[in-house]
DSSP file (Angstrom, degrees, kcal/mol; ACC not computed):
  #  RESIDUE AA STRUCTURE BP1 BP2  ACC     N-H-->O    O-->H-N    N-H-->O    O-->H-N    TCO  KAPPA ALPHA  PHI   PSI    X-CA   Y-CA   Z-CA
    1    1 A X              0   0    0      0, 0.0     2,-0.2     0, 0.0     0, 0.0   0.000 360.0 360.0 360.0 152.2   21.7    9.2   31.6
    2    2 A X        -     0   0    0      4,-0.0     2,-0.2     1,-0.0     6,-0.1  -0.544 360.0-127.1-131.3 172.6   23.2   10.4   28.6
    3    3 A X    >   -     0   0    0     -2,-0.2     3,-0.6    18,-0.0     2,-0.3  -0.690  36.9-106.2-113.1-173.8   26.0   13.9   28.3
    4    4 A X  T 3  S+     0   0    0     -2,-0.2    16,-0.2     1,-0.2     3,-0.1  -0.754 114.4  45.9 -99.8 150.9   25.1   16.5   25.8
    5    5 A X  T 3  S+     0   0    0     14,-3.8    -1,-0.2     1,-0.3     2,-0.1   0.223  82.9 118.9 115.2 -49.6   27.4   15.9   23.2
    6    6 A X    <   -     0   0    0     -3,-0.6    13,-2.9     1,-0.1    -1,-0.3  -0.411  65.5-118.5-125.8 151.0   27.1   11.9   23.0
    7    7 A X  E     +A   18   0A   0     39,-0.3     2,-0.3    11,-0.2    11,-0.3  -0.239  41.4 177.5 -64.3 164.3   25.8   10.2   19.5
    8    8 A X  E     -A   17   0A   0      9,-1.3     9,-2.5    37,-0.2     2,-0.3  -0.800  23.9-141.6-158.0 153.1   22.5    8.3   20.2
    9    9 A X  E     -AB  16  44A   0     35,-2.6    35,-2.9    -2,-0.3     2,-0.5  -0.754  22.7-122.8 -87.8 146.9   20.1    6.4   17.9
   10   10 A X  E >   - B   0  43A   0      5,-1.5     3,-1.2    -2,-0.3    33,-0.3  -0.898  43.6-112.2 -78.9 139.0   16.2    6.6   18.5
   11   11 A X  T 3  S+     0   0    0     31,-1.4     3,-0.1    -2,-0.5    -1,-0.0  -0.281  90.3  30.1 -72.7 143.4   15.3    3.3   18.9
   12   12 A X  T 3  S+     0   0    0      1,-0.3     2,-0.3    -2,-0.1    -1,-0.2   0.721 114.4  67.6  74.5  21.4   13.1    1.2   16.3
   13   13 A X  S <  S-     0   0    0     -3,-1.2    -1,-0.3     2,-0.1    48,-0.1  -0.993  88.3-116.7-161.2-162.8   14.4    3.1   13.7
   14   14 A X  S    S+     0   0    0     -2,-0.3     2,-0.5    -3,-0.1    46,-0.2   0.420  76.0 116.4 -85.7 -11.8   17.9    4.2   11.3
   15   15 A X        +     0   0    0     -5,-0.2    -5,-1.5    44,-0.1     2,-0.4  -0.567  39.9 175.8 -78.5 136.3   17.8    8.3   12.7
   16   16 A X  E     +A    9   0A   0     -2,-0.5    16,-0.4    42,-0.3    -7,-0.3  -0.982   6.3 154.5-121.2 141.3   20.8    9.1   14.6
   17   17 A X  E     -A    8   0A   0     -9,-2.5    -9,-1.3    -2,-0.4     2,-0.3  -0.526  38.1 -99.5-131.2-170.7   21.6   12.6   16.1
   18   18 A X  E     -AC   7  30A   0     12,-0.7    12,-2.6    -2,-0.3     2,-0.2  -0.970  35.5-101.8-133.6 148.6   23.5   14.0   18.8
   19   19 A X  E     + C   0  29A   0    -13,-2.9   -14,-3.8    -2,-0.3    10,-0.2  -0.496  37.8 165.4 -80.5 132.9   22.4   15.2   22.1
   20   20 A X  E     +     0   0A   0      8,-3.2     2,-0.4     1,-0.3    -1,-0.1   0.731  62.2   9.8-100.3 -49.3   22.1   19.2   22.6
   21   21 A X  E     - C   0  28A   0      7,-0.7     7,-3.8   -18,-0.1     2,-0.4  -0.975  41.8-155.8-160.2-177.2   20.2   19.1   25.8
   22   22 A X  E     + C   0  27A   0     -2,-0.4     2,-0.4     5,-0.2     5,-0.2  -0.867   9.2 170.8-125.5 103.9   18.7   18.1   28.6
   23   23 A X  E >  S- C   0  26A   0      3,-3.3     3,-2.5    -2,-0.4    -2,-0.1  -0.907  77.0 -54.8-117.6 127.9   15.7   19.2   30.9
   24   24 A X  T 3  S-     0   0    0     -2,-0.4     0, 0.0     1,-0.2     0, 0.0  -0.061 125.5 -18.7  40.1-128.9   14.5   16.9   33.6
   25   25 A X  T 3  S+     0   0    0      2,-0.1    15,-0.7     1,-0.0     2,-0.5  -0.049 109.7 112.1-105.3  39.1   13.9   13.8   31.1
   26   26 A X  E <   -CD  23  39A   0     -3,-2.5    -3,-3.3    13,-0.2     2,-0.2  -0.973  52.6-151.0-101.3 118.7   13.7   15.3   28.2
   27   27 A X  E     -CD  22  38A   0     11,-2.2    11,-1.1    -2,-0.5     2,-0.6  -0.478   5.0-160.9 -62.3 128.2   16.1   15.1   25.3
   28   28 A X  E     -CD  21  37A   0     -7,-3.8    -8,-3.2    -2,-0.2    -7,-0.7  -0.943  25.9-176.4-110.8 124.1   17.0   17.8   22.4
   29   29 A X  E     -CD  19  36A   0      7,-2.5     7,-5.4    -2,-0.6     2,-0.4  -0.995  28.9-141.3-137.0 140.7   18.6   15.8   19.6
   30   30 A X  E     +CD  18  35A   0    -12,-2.6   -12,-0.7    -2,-0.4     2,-0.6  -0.659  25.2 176.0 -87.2 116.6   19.9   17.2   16.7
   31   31 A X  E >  S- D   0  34A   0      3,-4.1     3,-2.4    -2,-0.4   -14,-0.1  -0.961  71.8 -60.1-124.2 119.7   18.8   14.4   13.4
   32   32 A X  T 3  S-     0   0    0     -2,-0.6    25,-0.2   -16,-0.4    26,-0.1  -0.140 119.5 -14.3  60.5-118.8   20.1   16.3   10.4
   33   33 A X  T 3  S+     0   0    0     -3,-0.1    -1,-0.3    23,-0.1     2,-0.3   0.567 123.1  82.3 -93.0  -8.6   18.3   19.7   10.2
   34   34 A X  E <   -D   31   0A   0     -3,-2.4    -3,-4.1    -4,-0.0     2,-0.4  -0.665  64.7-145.9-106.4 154.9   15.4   18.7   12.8
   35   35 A X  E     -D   30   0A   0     -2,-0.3     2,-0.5    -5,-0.2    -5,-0.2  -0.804  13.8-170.8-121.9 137.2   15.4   18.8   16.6
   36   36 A X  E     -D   29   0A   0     -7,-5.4    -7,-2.5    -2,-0.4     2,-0.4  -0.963   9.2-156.6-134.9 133.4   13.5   16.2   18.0
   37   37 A X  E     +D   28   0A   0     -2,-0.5     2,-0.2    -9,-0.2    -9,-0.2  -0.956  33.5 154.4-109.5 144.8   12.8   16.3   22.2
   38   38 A X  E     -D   27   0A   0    -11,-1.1   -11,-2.2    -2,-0.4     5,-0.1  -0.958  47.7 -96.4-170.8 141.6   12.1   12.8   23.2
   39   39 A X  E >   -D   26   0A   0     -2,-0.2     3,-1.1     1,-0.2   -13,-0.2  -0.392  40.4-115.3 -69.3 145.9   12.5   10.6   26.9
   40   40 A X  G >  S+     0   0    0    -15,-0.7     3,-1.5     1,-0.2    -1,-0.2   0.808 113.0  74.5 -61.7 -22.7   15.8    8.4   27.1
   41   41 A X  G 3  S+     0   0    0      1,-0.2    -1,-0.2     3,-0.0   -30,-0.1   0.875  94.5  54.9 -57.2 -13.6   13.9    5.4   27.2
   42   42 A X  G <  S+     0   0    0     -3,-1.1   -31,-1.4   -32,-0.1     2,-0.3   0.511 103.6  76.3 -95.3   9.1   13.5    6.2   23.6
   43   43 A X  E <   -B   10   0A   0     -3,-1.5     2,-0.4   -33,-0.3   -33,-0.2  -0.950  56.2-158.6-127.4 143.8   16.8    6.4   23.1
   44   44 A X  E     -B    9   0A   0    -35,-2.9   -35,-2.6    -2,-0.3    -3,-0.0  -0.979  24.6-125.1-132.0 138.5   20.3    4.4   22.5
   45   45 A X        -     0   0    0     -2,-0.4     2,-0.5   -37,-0.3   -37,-0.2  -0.258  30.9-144.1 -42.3 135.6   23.8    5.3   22.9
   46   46 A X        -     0   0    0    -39,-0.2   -39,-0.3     1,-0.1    -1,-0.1  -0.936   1.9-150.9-122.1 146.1   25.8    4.6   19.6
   47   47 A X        +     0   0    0     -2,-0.5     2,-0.3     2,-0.1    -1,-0.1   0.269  69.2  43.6-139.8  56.2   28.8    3.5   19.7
   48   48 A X  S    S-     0   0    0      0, 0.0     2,-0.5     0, 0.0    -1,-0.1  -0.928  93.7 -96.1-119.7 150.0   30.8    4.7   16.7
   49   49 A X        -     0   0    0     -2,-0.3     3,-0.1     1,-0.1    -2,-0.1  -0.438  41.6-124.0 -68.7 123.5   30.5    8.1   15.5
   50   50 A X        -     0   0    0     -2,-0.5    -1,-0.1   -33,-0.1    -4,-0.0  -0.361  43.6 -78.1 -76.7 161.6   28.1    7.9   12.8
   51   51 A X        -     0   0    0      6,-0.1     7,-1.1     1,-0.1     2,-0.3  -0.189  55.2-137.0 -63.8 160.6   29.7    9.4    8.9
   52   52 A X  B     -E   57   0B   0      5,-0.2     2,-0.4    -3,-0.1     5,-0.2  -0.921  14.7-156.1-140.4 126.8   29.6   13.3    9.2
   53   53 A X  S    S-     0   0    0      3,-1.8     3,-0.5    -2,-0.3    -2,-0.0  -0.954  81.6 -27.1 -86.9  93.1   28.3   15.4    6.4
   54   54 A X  S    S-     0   0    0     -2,-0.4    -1,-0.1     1,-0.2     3,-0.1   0.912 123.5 -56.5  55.3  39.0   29.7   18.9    6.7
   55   55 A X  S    S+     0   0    0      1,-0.3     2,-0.3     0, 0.0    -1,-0.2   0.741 121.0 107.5  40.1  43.8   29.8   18.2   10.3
   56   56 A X  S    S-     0   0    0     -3,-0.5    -3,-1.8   -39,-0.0    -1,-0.3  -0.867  79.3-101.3-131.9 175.2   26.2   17.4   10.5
   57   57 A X  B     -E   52   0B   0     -2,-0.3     2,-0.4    -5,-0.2    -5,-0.2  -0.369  39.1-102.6 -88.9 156.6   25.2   13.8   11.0
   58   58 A X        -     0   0    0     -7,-1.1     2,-0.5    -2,-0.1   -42,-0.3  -0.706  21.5-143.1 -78.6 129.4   23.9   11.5    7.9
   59   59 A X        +     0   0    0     -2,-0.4   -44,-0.1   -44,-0.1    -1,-0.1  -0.464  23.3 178.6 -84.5  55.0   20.5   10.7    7.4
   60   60 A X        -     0   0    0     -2,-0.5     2,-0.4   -46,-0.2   -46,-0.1   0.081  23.1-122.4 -39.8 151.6   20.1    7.3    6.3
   61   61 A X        -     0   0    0      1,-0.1     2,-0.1    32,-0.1    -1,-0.1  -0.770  45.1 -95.9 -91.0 154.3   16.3    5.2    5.4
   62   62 A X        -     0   0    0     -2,-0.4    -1,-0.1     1,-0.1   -49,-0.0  -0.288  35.8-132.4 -71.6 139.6   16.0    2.6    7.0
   63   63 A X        +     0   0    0     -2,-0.1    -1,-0.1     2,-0.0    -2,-0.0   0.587  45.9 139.8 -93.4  11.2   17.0   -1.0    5.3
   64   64 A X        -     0   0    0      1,-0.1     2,-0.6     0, 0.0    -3,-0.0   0.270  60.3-105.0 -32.9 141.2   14.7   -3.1    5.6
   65   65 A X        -     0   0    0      1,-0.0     2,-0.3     0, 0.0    -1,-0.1  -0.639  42.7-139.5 -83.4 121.4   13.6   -5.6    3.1
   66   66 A X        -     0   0    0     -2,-0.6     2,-0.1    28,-0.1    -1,-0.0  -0.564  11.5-129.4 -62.3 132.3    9.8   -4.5    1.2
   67   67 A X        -     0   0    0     -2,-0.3    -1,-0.1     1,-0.1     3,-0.0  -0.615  17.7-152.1 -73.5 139.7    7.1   -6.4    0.3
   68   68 A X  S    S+     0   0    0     -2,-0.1     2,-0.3    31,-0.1    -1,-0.1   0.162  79.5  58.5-105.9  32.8    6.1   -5.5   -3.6
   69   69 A X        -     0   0    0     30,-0.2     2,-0.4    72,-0.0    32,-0.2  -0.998  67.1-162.0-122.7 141.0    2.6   -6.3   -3.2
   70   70 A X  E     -f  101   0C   0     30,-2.9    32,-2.4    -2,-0.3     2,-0.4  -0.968  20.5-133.9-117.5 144.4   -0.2   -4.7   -0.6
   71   71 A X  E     +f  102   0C   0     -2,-0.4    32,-0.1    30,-0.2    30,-0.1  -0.899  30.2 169.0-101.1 122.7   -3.5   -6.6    0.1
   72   72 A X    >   +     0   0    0     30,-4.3     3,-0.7    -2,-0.4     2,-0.5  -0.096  30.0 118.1-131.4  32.1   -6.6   -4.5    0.0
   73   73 A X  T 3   +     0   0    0      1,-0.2    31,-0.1    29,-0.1    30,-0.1  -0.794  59.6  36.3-110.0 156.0   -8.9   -6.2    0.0
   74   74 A X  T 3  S+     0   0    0     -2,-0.5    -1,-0.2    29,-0.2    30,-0.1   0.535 100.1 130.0  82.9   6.3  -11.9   -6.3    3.0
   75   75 A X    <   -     0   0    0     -3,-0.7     2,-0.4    28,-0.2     3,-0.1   0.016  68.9-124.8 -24.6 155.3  -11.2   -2.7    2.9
   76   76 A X     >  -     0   0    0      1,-0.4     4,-2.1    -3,-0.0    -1,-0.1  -0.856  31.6-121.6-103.9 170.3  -13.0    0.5    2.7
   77   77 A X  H  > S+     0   0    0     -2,-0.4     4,-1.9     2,-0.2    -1,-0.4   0.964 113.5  53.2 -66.6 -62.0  -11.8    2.6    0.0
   78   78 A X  H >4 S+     0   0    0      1,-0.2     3,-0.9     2,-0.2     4,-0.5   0.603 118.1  38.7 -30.8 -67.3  -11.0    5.4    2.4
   79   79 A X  H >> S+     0   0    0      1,-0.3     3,-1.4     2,-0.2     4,-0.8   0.823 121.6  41.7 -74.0 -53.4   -9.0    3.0    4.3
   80   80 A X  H >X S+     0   0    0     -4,-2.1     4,-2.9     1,-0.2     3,-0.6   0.897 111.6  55.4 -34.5 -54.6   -7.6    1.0    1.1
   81   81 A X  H << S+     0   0    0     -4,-1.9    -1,-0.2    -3,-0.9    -2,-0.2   0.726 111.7  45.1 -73.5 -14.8   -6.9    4.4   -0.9
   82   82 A X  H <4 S+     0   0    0     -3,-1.4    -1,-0.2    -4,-0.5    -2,-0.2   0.243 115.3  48.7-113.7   9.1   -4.6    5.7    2.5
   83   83 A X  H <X S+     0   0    0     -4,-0.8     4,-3.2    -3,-0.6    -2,-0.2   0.714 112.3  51.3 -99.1 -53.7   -2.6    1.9    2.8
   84   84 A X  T  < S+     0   0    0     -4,-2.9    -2,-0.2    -5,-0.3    -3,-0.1   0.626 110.7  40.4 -52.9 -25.8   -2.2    2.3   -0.6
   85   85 A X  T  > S+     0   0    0      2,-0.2     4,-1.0    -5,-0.1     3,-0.4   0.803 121.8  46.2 -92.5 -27.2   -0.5    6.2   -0.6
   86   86 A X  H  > S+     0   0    0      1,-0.2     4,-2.3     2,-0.2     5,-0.2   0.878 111.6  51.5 -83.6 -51.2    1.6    5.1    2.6
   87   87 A X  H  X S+     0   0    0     -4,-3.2     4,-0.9     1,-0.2    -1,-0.2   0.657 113.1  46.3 -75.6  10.6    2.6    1.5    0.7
   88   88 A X  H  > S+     0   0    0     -3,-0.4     4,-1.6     2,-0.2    -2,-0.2   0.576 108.9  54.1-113.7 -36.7    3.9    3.7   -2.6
   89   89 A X  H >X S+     0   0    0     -4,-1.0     4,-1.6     2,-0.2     3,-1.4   0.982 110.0  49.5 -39.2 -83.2    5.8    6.1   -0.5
   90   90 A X  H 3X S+     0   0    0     -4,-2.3     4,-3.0     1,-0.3    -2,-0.2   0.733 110.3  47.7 -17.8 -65.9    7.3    3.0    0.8
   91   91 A X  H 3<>S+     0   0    0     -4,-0.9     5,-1.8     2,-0.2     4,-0.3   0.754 107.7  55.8 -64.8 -36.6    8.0    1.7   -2.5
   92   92 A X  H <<5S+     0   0    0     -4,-1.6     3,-0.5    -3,-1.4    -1,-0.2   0.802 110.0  41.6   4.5 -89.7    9.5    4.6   -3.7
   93   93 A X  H  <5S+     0   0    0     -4,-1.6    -2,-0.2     1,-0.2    -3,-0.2   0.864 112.1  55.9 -65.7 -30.0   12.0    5.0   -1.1
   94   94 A X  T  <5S-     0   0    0     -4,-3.0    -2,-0.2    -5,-0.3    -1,-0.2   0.754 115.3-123.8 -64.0 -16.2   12.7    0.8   -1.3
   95   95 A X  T   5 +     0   0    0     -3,-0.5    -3,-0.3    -4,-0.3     2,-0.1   0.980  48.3 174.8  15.3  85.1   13.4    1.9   -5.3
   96   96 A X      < -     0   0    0     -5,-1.8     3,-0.1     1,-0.1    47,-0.1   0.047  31.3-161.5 -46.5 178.8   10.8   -0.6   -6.5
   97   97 A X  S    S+     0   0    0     45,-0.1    47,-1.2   -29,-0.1     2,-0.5   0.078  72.1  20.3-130.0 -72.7   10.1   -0.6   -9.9
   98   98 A X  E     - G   0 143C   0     45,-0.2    45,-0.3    -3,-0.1     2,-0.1  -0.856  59.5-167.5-127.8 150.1    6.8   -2.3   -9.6
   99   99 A X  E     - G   0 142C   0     43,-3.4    43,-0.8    -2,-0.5     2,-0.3  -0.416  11.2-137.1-110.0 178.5    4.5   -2.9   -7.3
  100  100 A X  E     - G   0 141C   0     41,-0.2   -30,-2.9   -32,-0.1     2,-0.6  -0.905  11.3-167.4-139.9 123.7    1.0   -5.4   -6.7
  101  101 A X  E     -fG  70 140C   0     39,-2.9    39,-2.5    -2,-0.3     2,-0.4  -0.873  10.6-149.9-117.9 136.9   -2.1   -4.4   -5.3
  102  102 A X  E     +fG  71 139C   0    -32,-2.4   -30,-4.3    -2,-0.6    37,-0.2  -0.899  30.4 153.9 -93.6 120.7   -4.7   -7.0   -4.3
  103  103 A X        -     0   0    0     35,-1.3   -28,-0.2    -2,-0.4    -1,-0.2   0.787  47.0-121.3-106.7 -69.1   -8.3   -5.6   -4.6
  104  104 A X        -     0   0    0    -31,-0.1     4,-0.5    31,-0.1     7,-0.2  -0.441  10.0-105.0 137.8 146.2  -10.2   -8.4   -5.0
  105  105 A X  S    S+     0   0    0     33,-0.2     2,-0.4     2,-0.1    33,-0.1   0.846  77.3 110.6 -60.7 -22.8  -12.5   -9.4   -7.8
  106  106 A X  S    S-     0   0    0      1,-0.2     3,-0.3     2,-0.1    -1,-0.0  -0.555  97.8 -20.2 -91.8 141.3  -15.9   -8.9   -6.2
  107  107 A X  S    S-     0   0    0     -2,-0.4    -1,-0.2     1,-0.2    -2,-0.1   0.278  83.8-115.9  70.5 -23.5  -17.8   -6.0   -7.7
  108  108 A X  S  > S+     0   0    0     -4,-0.5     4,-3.0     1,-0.1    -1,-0.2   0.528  78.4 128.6  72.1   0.1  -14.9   -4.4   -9.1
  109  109 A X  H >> S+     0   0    0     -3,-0.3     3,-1.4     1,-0.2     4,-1.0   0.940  71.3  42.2 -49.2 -87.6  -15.4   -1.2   -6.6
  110  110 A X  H 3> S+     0   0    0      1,-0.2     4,-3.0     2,-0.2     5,-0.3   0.786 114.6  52.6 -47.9 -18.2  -11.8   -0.9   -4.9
  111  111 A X  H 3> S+     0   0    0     -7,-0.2     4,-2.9     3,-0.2    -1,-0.2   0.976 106.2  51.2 -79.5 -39.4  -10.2   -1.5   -8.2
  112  112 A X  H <X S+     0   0    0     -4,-3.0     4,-0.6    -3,-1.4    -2,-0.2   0.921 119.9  40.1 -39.8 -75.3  -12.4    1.4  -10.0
  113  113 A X  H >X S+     0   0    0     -4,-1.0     4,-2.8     2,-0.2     3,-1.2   0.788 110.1  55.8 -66.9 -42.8  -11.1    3.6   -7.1
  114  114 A X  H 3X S+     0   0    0     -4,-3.0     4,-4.2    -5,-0.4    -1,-0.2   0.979 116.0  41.3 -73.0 -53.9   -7.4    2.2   -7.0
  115  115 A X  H 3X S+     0   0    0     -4,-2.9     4,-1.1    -5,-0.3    -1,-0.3   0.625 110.3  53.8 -49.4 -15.7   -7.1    3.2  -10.7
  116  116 A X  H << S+     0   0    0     -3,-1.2     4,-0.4    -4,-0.6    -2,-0.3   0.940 114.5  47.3 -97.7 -78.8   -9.0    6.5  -10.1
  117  117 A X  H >X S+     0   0    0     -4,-2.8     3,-1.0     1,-0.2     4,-0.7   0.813 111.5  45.8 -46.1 -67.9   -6.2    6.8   -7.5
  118  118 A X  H >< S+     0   0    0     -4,-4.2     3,-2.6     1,-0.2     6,-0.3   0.984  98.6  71.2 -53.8 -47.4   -2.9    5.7   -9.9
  119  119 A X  T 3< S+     0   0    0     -4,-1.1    -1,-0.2     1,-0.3    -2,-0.2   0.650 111.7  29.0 -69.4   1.0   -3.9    8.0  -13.0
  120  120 A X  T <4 S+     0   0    0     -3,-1.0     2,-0.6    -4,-0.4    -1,-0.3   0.396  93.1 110.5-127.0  23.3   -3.0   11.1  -11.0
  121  121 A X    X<  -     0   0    0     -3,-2.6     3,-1.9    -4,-0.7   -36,-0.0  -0.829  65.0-145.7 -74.8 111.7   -0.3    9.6   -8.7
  122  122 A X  T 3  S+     0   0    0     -2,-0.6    -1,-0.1     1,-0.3    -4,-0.0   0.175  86.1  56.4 -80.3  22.5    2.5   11.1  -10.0
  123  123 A X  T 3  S+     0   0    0     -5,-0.1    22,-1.4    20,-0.1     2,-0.6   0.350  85.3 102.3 -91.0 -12.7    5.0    8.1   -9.4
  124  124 A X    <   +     0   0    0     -3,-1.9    20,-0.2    -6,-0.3     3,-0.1  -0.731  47.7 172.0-106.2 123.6    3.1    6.3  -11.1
  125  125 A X        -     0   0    0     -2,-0.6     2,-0.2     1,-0.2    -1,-0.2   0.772  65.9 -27.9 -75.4 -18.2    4.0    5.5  -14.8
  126  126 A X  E     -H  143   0C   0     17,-0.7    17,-2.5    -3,-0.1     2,-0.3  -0.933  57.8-159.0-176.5 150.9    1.8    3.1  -16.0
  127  127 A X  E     -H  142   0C   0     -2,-0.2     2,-0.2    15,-0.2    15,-0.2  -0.961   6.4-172.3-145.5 171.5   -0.6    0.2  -14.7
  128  128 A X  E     -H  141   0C   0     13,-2.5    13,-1.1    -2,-0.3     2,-0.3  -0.779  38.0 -94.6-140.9-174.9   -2.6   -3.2  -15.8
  129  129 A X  E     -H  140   0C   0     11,-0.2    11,-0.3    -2,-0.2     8,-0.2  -0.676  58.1-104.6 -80.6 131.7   -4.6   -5.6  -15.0
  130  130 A X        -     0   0    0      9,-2.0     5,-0.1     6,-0.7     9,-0.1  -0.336  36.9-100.7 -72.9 159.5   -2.6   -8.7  -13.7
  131  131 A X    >>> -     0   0    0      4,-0.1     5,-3.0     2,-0.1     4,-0.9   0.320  34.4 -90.5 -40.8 175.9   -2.0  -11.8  -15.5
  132  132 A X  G >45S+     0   0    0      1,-0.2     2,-1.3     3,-0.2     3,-1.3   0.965 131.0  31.9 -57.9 -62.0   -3.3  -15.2  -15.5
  133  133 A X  G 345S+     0   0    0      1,-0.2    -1,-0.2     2,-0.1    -2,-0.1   0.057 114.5  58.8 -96.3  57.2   -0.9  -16.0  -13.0
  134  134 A X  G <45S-     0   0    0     -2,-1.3    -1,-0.2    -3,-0.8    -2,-0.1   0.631 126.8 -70.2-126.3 -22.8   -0.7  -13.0  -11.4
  135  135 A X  T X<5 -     0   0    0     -3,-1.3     3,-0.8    -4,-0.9    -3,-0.2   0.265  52.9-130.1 133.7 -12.6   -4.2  -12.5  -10.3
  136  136 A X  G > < -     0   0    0     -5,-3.0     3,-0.9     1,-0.2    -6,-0.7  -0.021  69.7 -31.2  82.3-121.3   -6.1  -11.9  -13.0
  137  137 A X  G 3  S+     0   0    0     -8,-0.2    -1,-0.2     1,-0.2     3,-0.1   0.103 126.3  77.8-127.3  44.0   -8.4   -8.7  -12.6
  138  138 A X  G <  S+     0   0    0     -3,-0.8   -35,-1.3     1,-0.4     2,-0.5  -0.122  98.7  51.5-129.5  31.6   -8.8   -9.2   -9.1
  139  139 A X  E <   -G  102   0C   0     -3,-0.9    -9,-2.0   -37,-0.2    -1,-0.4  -0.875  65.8-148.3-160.0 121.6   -4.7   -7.5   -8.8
  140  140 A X  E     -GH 101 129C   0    -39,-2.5   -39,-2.9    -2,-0.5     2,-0.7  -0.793   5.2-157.9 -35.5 109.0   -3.1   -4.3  -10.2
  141  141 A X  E     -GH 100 128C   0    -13,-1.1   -13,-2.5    -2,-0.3     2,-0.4  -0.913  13.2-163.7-112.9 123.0    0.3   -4.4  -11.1
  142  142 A X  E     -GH  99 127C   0    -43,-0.8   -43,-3.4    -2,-0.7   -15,-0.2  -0.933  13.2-153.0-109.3 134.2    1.9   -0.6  -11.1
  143  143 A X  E     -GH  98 126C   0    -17,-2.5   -17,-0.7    -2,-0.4     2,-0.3  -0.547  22.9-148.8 -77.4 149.5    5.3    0.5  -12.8
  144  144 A X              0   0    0    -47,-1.2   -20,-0.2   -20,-0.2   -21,-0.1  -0.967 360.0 360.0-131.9 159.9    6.6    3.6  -10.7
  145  145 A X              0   0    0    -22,-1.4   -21,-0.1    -2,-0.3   -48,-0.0   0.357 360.0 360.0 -58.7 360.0    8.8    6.5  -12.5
């Protein structure tokens, strides 16, 4: 059991808030500007006061290290083209520069699409075809802005 008041992390990620209230077993925690209500199993006690922005808590991303290539191939497109917007997000926040998508060679379909896809992604500044040793025209390689 936790006070109102007390710093907490949600667990399995970098938000930390502070606690406002409590009903039964549900938590109101304050993460930045958003209230999130959530069970205390989902939650951990921090214990240092996380850095204070104007007396609101810091949002950090999470640090994790990124992969700069995603495999898409044995896909659908749908599925491919919404791995692909999720892994560019991703890349984004990591600051990447460039990224590598694996389509796959046969039939040339997801790459048609994944290019269809980059020329109006507006992170994206430019793309190729990959090298000989990169993957050859079965891999994309994208610069992002």
């Amino acid at each position: 059991m936790y006070k109102i008041g007390s710093y907490v992390k949600l667990k399995n990620t970098n938000l930390t808030g502070v606690i406002l209230q409590k009903k039964k077993d549900i938590y109101t925690i304050r993460i930045a500007e958003k209230m999130i209500k959530t069970k205390e199993e989902n939650i951990l006690l921090v214990k240092h006061i996380p850095s204070l922005e104007n007396g609101k808590v810091k949002l950090t991303l999470n640090t994790r290290s990124v992969e700069d290539t995603i495999m898409l191939r044995h896909q659908t497109v749908q599925e491919a083209l919404e791995h692909l917007d999720k892994f560019i997000d991703l890349a984004i926040c990591s600051h990447l520069t460039q990224i590598k998508i694996i389509h796959g060679k046969n039939g040339g379909i997801l790459r048609k699409n994944v290019w269809e896809y980059l020329s109006k992604h507006p992170a994206i500044k430019e793309y190729r075809l990959g090298g000989y040793y990169e993957g050859s025209y079965g891999v994309t390689v994208a610069f992002l802005k």
